[in-house]
Each structure stands twice: as structure tokens, then as C-alpha cells.
C-alpha positions in Angstrom: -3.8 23.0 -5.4 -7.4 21.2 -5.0 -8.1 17.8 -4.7 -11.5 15.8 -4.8 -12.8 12.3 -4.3 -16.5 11.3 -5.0 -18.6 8.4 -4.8 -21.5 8.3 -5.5 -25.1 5.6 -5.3 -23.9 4.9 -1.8 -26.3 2.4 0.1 -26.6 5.0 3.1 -29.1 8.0 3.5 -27.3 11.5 3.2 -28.4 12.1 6.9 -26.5 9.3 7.8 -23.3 10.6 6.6 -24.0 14.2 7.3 -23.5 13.3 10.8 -20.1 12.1 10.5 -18.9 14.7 7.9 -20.1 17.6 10.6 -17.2 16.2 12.6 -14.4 15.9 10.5 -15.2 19.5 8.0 -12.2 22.0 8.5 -10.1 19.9 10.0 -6.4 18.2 8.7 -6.5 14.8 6.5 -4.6 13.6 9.5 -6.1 14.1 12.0 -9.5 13.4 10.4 -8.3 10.4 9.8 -7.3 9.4 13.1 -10.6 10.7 14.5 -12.4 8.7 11.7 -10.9 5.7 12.7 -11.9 5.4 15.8 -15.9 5.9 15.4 -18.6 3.7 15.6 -20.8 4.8 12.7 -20.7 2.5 9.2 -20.6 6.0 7.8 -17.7 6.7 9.4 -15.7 3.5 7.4 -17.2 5.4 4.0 -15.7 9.0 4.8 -12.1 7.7 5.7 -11.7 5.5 2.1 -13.1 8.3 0.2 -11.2 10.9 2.2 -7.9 8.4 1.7 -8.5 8.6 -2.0 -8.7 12.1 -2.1 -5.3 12.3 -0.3 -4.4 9.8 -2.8 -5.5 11.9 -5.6 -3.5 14.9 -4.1 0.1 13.0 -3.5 -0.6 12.4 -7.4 -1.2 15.7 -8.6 2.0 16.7 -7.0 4.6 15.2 -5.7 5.4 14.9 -2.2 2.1 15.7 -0.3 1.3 13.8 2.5 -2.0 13.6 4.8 -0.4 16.5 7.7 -0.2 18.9 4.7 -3.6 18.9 3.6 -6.5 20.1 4.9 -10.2 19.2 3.9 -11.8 22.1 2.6 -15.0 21.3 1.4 -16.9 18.4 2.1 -20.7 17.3 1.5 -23.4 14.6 1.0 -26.0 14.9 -1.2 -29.6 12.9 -1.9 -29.1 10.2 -5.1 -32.2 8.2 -6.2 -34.4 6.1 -3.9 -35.4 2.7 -3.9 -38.8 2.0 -3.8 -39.6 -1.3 -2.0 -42.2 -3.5 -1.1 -42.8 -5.1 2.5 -45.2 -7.8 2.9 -47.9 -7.6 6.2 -51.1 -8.7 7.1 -53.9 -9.8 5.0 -52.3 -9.3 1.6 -51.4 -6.0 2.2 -48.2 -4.3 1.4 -46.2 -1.5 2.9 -43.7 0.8 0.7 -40.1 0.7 2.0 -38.0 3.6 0.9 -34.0 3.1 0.6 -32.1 6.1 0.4 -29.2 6.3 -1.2 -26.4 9.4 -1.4 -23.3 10.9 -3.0 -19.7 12.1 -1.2 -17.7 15.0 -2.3 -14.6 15.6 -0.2 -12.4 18.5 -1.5 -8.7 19.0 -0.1 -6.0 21.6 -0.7 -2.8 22.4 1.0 -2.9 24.3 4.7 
């Protein structure tokens, strides 16, 4: 039994959230979680609601599963469209400011 949870347009470069999701792939939802809860990364805050909605998803699929029974099994960020910005300097010039924006995918079936 698979279960996912994606969001997607989120306001945070993919390399951003690739360094949170390097910690937390392969393990348990639980402890995941736990270890998600206590880091200092924004991206960190991202991965845990998405990662408690795929949980989420799962208890509804079938009945009964909890967070210690699942394990994440596939998880990734991808690129989504950039921003292309403006930034005023000197002399009337004007300097391009990129912002990045990304997807989640987190996949989680039973241990």
C-alpha cells in the first residue's frame, strides 16, 4: 500500500529543500518527524506538513495506520518556474533577481 503528498509552486529553491529531504529519505514517518521537528531550516517546517499529509493520506486509504508503521519510500524536489525580477541600483540601472520556486513529492508505504 503507497501513499503520496505533493505540493507544488513552493516559494523555496529545490536546493533548499534537497538538503533537508537528504536527512529524513529511508527513514520511518516517525521518527522523521521527530527529527524534522527539531531543525532549524524553513524547509524543514515544509517537509513535516507535507510528510504529515501523506501519513494523513495513508490512515485514509486504510484503516488503522499510524506514523511508526510507515516508512517514507520515496521522496524528492523538483525545479517549478522562476520568477524573474527586477532590482533597482545605481544610475538607472537594473539588476535581474531570479526566484526559484519548487515541487515536493513524498511517497510512503508500510515497513
Amino acid at each position: 500500500m503507497e501513499s503520496k503528498a505533493r505540493q507544488t509552486d513552493i516559494n523555496m529553491p529545490a536546493r533548499k529543500l534537497r538538503r533537508v529531504i537528504a536527512l529524513v529519505r529511508g527513514k520511518s514517518a516517525d521518527e522523521a518527524l521527530r527529527m524534522l521537528k527539531f531543525m532549524p531550516y524553513f524547509a524543514a517546517r515544509v517537509v513535516e506538513k507535507n510528510l504529515t499529509q501523506a501519513v494523513a493520506n495513508a490512515a485514509e486509504k486504510s484503516q488503522g495506520t499510524t506514523a511508526n508503521e510507515l516508512k517514507i519510500s520515496e521522496i524528492y524536489a523538483d525545479e517549478s518556474r522562476t520568477l524573474k525580477r527586477g532590482k533597482p541600483r545605481a544610475q538607472g540601472r537594473m539588476y535581474a533577481r531570479v526566484k526559484r520556486t519548487s515541487h515536493l513529492t513524498i511517497k510512503v508505504t508500510k515497513k
